[in-house]
DSSP file (Angstrom, degrees, kcal/mol; ACC not computed):
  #  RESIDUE AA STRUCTURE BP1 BP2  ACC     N-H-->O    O-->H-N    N-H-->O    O-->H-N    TCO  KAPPA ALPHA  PHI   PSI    X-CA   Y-CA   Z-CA
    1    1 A X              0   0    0      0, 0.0     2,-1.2     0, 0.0    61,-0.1   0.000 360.0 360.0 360.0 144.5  111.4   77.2   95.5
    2    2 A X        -     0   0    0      1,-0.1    65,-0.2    56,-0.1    64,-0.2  -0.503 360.0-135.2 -78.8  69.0  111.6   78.0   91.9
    3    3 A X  E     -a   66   0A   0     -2,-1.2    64,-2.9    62,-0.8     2,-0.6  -0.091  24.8-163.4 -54.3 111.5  110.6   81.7   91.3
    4    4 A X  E     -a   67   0A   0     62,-0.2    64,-0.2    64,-0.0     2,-0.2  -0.867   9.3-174.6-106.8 115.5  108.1   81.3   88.2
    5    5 A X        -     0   0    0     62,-0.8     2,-0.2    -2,-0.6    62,-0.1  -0.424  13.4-144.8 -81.0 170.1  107.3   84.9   86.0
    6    6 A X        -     0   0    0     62,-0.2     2,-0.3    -2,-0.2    64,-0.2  -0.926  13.9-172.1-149.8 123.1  105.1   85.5   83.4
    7    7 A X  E     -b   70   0A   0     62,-2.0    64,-1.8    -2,-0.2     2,-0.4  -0.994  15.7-162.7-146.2 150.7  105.6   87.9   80.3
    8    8 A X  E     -b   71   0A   0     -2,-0.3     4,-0.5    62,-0.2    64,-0.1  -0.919  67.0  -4.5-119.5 122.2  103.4   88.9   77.7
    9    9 A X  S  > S-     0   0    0     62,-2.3     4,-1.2    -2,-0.4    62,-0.1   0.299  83.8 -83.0  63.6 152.7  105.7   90.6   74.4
   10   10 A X  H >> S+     0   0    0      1,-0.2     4,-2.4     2,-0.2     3,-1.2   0.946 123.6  64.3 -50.1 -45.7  109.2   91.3   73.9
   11   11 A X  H 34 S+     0   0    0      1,-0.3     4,-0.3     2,-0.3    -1,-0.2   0.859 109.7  35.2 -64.0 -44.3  108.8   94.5   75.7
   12   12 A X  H 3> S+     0   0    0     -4,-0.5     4,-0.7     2,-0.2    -1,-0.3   0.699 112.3  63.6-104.5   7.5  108.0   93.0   79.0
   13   13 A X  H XX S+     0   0    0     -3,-1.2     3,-1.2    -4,-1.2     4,-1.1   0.949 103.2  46.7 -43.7 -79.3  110.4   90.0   78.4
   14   14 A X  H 3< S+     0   0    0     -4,-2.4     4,-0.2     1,-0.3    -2,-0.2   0.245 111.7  58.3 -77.3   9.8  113.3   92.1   78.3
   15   15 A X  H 3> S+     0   0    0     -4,-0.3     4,-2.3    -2,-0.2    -1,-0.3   0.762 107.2  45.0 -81.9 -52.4  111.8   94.0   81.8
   16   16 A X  H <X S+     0   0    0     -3,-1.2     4,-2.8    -4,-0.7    -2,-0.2   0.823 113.0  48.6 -80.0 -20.7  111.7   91.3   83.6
   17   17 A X  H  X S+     0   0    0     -4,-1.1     4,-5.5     2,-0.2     5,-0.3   0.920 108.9  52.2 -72.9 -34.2  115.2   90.0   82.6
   18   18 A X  H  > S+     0   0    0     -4,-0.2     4,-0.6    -5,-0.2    -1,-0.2   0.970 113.0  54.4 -46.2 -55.0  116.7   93.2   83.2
   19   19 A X  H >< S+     0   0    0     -4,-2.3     3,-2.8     1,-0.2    -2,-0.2   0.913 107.8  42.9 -16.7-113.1  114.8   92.5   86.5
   20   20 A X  H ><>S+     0   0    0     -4,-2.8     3,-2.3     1,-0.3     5,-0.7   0.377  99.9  71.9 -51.1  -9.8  116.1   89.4   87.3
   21   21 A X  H ><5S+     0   0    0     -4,-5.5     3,-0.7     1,-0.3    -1,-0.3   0.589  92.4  60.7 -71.2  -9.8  119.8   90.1   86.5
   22   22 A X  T <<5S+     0   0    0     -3,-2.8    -1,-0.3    -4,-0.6    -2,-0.2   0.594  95.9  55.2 -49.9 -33.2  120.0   92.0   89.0
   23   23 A X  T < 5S-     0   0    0     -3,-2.3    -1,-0.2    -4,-0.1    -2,-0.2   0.259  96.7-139.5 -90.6  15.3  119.2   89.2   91.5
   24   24 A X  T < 5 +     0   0    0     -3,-0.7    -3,-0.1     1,-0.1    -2,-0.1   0.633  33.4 172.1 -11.2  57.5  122.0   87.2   90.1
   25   25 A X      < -     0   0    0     -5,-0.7    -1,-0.1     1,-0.1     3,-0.1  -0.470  23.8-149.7 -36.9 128.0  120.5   84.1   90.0
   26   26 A X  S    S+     0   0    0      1,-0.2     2,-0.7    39,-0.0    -1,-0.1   0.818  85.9  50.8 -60.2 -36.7  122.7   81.3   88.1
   27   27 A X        +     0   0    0     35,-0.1    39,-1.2     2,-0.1     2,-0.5  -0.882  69.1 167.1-120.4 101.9  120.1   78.9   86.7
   28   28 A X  E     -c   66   0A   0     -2,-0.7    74,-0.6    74,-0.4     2,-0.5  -0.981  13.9-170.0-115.2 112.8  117.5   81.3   84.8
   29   29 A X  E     -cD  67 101A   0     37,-2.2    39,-0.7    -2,-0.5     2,-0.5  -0.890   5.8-167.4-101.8 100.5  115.1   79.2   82.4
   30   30 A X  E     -cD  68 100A   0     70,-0.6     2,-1.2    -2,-0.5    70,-0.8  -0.589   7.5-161.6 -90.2 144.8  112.9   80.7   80.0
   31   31 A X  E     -cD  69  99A   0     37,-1.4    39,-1.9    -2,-0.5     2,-0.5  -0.752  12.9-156.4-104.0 100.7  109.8   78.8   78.0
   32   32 A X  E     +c   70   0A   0     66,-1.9    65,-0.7    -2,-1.2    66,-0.5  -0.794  24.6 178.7 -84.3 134.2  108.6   80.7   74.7
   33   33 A X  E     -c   71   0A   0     37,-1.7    39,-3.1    -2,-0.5     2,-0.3  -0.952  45.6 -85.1-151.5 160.8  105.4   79.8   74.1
   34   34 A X        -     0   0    0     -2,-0.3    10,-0.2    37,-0.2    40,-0.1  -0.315  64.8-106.6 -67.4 113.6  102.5   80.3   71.7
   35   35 A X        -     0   0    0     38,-1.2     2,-0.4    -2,-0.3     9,-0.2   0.098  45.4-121.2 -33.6-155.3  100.8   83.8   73.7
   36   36 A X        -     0   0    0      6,-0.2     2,-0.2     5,-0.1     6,-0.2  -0.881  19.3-138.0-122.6 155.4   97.1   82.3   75.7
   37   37 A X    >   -     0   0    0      4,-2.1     3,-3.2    -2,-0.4     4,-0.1  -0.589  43.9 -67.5-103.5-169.1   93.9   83.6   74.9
   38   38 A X  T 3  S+     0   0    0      1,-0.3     0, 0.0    -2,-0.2     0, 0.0   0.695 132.1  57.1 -40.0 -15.2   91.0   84.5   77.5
   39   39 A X  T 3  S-     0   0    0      2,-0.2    -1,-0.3     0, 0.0     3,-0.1   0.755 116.7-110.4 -83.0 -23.6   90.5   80.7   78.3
   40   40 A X  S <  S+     0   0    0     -3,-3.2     2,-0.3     1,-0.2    -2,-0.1   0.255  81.8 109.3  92.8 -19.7   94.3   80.1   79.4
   41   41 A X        -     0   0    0     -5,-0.1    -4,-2.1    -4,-0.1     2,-0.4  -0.695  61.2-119.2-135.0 139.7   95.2   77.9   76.3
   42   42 A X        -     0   0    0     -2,-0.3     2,-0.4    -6,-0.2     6,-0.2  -0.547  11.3-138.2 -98.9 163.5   97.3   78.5   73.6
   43   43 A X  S    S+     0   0    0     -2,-0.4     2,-0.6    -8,-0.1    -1,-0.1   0.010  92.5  75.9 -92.2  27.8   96.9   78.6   70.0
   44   44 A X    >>  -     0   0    0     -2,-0.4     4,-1.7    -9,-0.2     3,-1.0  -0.884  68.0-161.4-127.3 102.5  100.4   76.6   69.5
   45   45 A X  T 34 S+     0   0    0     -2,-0.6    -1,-0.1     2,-0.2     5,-0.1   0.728  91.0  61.3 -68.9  -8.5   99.3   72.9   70.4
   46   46 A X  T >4 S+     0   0    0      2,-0.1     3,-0.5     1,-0.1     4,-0.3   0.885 102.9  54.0 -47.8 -46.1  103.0   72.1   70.8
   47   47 A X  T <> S+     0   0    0     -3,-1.0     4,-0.8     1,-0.3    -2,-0.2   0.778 112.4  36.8 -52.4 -51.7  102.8   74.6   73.4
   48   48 A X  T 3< S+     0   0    0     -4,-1.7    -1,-0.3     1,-0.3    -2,-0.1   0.081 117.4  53.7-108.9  25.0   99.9   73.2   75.5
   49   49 A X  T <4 S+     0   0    0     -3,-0.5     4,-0.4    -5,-0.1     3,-0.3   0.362 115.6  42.3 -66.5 -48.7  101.1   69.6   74.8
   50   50 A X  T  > S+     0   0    0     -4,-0.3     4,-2.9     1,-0.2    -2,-0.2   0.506  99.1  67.3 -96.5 -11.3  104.5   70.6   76.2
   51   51 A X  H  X S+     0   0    0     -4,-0.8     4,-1.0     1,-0.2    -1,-0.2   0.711  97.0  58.0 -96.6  -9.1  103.7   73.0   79.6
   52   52 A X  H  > S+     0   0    0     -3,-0.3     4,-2.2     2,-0.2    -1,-0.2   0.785 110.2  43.2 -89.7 -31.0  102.4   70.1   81.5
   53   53 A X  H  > S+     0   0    0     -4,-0.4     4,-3.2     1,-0.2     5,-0.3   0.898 114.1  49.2 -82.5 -36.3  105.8   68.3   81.0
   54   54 A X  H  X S+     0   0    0     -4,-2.9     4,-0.6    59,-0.2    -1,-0.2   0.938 112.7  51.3 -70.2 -19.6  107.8   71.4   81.7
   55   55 A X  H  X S+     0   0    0     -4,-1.0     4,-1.1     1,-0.2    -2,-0.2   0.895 109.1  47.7 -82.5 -23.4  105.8   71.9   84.8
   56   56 A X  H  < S+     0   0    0     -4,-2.2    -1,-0.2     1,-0.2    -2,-0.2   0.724 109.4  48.2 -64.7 -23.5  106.2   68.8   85.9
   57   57 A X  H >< S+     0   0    0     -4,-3.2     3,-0.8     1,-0.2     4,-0.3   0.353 101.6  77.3 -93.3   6.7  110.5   68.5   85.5
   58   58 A X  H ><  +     0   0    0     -4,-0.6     3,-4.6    -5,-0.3    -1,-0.2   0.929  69.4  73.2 -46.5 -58.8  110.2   71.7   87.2
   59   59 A X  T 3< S+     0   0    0     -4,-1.1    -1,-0.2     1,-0.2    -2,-0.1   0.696 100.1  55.5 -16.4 -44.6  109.7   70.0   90.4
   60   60 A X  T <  S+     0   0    0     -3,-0.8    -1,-0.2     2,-0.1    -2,-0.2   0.375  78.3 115.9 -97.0  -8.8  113.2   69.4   89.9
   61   61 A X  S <  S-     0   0    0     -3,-4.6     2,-0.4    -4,-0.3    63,-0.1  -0.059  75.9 -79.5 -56.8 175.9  114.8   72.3   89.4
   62   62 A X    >   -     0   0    0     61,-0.3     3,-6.4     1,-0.1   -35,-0.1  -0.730  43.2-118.9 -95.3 131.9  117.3   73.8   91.5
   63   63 A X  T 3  S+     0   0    0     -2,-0.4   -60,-0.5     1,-0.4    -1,-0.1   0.573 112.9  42.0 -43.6 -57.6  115.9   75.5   94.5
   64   64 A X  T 3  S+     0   0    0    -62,-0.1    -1,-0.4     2,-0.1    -2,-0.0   0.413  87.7 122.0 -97.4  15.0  117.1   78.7   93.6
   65   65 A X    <   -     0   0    0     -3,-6.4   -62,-0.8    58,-0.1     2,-0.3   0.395  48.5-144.6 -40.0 173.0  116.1   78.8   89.5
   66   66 A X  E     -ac   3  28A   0    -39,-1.2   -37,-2.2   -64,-0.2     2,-0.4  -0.926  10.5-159.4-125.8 141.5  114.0   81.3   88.2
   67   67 A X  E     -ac   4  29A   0    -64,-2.9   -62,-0.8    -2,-0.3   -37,-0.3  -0.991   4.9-160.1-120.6 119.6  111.7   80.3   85.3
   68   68 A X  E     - c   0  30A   0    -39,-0.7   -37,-1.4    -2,-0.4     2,-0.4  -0.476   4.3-150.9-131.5 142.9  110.3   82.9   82.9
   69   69 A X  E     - c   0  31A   0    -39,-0.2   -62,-2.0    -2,-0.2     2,-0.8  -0.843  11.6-163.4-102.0  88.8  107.2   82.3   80.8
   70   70 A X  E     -bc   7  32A   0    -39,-1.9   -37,-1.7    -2,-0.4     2,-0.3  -0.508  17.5-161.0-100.5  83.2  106.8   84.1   77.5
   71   71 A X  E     -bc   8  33A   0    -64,-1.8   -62,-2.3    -2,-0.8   -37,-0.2  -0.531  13.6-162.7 -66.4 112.5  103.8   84.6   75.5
   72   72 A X        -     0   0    0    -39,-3.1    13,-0.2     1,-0.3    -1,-0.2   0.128  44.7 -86.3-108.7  28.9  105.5   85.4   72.4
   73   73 A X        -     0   0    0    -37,-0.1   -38,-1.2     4,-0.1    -1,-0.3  -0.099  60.8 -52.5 115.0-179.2  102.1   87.1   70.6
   74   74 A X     >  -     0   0    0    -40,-0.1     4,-2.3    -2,-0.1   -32,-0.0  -0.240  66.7 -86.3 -78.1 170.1   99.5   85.7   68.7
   75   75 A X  H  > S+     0   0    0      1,-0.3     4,-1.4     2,-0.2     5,-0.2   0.795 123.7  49.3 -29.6 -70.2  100.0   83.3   65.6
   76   76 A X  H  4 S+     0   0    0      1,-0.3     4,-1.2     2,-0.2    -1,-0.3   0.884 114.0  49.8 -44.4 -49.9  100.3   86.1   62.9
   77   77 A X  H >4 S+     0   0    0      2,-0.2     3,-1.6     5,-0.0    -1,-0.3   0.992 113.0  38.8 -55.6 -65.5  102.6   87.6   64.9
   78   78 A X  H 3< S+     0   0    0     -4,-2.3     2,-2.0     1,-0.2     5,-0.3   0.824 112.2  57.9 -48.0 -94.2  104.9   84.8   65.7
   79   79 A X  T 3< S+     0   0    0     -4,-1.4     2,-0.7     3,-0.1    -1,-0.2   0.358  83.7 100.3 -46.2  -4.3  104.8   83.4   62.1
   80   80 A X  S X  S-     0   0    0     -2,-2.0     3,-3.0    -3,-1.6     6,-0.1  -0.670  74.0-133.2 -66.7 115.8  106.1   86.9   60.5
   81   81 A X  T 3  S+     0   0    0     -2,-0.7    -1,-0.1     1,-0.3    -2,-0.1   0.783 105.8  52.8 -43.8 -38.0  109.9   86.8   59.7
   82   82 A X  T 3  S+     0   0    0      4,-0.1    -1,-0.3     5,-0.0     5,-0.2   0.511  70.2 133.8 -69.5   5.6  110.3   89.5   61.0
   83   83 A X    X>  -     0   0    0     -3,-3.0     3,-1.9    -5,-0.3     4,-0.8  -0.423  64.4-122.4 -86.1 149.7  108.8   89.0   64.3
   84   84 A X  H 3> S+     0   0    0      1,-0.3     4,-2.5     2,-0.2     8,-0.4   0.709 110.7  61.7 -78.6 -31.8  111.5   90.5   67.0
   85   85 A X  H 34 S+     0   0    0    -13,-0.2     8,-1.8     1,-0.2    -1,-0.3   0.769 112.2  41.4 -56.7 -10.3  111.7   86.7   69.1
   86   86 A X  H <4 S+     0   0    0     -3,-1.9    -2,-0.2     6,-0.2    -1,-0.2   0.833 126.7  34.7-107.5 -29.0  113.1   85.4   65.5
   87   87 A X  H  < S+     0   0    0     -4,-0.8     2,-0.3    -5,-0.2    -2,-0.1   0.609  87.1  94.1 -89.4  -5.9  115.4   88.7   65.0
   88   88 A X  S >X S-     0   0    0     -4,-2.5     4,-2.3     1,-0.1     3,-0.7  -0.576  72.2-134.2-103.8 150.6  116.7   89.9   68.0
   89   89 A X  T 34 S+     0   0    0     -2,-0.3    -1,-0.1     1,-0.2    -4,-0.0   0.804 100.8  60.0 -71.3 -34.9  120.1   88.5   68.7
   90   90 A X  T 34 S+     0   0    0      1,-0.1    -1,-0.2     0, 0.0    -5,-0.1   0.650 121.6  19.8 -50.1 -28.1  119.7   87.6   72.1
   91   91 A X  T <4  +     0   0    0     -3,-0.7     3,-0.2    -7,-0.3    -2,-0.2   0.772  66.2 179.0-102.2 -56.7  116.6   84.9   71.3
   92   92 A X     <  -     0   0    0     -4,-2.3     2,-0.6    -8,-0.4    -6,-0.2   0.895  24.7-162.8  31.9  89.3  116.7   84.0   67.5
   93   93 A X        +     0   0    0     -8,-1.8    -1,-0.1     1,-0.1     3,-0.1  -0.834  29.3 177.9 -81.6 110.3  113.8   81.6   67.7
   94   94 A X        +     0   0    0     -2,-0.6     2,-0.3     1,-0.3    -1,-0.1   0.761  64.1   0.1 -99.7 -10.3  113.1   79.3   65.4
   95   95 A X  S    S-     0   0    0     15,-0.0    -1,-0.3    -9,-0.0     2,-0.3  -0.974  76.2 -75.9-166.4 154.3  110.2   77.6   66.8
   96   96 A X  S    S+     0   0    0     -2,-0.3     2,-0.2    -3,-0.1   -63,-0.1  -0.812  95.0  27.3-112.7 147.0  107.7   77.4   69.7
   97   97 A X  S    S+     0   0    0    -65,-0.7    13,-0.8    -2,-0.3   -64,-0.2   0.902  72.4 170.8 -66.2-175.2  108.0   76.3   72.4
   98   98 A X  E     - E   0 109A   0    -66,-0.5   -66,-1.9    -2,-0.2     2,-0.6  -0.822  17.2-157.0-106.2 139.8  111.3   76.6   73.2
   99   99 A X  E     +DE  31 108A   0      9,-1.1     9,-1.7   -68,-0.2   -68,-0.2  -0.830  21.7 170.2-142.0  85.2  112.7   76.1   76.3
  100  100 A X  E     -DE  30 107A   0    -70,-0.8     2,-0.7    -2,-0.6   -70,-0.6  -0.356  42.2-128.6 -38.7 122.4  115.9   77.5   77.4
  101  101 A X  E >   -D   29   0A   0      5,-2.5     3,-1.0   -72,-0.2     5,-0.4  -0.472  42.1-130.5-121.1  90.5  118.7   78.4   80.0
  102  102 A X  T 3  S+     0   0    0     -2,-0.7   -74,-0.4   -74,-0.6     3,-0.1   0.342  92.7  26.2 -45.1 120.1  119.3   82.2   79.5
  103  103 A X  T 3  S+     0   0    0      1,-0.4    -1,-0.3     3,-0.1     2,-0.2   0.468 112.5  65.6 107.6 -17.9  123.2   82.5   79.2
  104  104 A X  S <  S-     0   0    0     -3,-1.0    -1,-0.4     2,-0.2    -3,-0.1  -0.606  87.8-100.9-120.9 176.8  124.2   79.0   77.8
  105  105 A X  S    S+     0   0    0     -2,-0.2     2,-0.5    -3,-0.1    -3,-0.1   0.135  78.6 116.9-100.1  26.1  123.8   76.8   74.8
  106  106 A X        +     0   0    0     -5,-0.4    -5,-2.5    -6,-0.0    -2,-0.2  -0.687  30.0 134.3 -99.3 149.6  121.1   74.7   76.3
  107  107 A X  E     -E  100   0A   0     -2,-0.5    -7,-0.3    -7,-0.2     2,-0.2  -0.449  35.4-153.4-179.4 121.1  118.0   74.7   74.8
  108  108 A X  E     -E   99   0A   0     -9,-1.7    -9,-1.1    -2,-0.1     2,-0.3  -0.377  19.6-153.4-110.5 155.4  115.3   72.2   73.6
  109  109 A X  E >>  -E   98   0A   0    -11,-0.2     3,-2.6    -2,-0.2     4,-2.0  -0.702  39.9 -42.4-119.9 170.5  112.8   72.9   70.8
  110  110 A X  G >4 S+     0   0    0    -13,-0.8     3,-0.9     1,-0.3     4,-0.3   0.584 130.3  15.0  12.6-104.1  109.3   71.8   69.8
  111  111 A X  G >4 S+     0   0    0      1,-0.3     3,-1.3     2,-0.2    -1,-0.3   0.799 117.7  73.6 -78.4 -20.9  108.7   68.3   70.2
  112  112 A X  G X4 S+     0   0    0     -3,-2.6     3,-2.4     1,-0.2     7,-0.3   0.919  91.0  59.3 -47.8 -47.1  111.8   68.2   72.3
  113  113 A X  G << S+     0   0    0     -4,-2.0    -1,-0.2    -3,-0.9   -59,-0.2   0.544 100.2  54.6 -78.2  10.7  109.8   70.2   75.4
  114  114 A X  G <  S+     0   0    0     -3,-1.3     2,-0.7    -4,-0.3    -1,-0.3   0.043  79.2  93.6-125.0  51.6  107.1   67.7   75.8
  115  115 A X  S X> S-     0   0    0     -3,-2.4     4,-4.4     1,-0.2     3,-0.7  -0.852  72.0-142.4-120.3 109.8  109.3   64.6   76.4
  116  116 A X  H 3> S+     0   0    0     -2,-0.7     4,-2.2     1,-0.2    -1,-0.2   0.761  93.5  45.8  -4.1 -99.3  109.6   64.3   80.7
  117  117 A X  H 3> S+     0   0    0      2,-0.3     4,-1.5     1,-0.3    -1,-0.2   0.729 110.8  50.4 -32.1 -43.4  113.7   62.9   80.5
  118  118 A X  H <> S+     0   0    0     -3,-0.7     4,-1.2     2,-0.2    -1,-0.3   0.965 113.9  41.9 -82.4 -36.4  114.9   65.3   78.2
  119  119 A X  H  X S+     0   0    0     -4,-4.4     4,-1.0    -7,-0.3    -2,-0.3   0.896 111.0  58.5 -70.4 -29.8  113.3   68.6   80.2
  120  120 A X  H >< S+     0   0    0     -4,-2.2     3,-1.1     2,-0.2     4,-0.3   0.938 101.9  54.3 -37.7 -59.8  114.5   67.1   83.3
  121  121 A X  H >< S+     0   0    0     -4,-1.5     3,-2.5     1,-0.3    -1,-0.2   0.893 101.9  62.1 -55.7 -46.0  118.1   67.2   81.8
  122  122 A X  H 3< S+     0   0    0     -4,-1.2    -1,-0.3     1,-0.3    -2,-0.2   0.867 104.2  43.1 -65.0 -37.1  117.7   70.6   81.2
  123  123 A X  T << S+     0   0    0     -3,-1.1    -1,-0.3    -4,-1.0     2,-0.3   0.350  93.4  95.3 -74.2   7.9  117.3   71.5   84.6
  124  124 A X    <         0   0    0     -3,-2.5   -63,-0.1    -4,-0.3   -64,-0.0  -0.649 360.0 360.0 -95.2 150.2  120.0   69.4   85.9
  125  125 A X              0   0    0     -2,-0.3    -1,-0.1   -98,-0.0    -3,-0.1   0.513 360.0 360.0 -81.3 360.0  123.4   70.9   86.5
């Protein structure tokens, strides 16, 4: 089954990876997403368009994936150039979601993550 985290900021992103590299998992997927507020829902409507499709080609990941969730702060935050998902060398984000396989060059953007077939490909080997 498909160990799914949840991390709120850079700071506890880079905890958990640190985390999971340890477990050496091969197939590590992260989602960047627009942060939730108190309701559950986020303030990126790409985002909350797009998490019902990734949870559903999830189903199809590989048994022993891990999938990471990242609330990557609130609007103001994300939309500052400087903000550390767009600068830090490891992420360079250019837009939310994105949806990723930590360690490769796959990775699907925006309107990419809420079409079914194409996040399914991402999880395929």
């Amino acid at each position: 089954m498909v160990l799914k985290l949840k991390a709120e900021g850079f700071q506890e992103f880079q905890a958990i990876l640190n985390d999971i590299a340890s477990k050496k998992s091969e197939d590590i997927f992260i989602l960047f997403s627009g942060s939730k507020d108190t309701t559950g829902q986020s303030w990126c409507p790409d985002c909350v368009e797009a998490e019902p499709v990734i949870e559903k080609a999830l189903e199809s990941a590989p048994e022993d994936a891990v999938f990471v969730y990242v609330g990557v702060g609130d609007k103001s935050f994300w939309k500052d150039s400087n903000c550390v998902f767009r600068t830090d060398s490891k992420t360079k984000l250019t837009c939310i979601p994105t949806l990723l396989k930590w360690g490769t060059n796959k990775r699907l953007l925006d309107n990419q993550c809420n079409k079914l077939d194409t996040v399914l490909m991402m999880f395929e080997d």
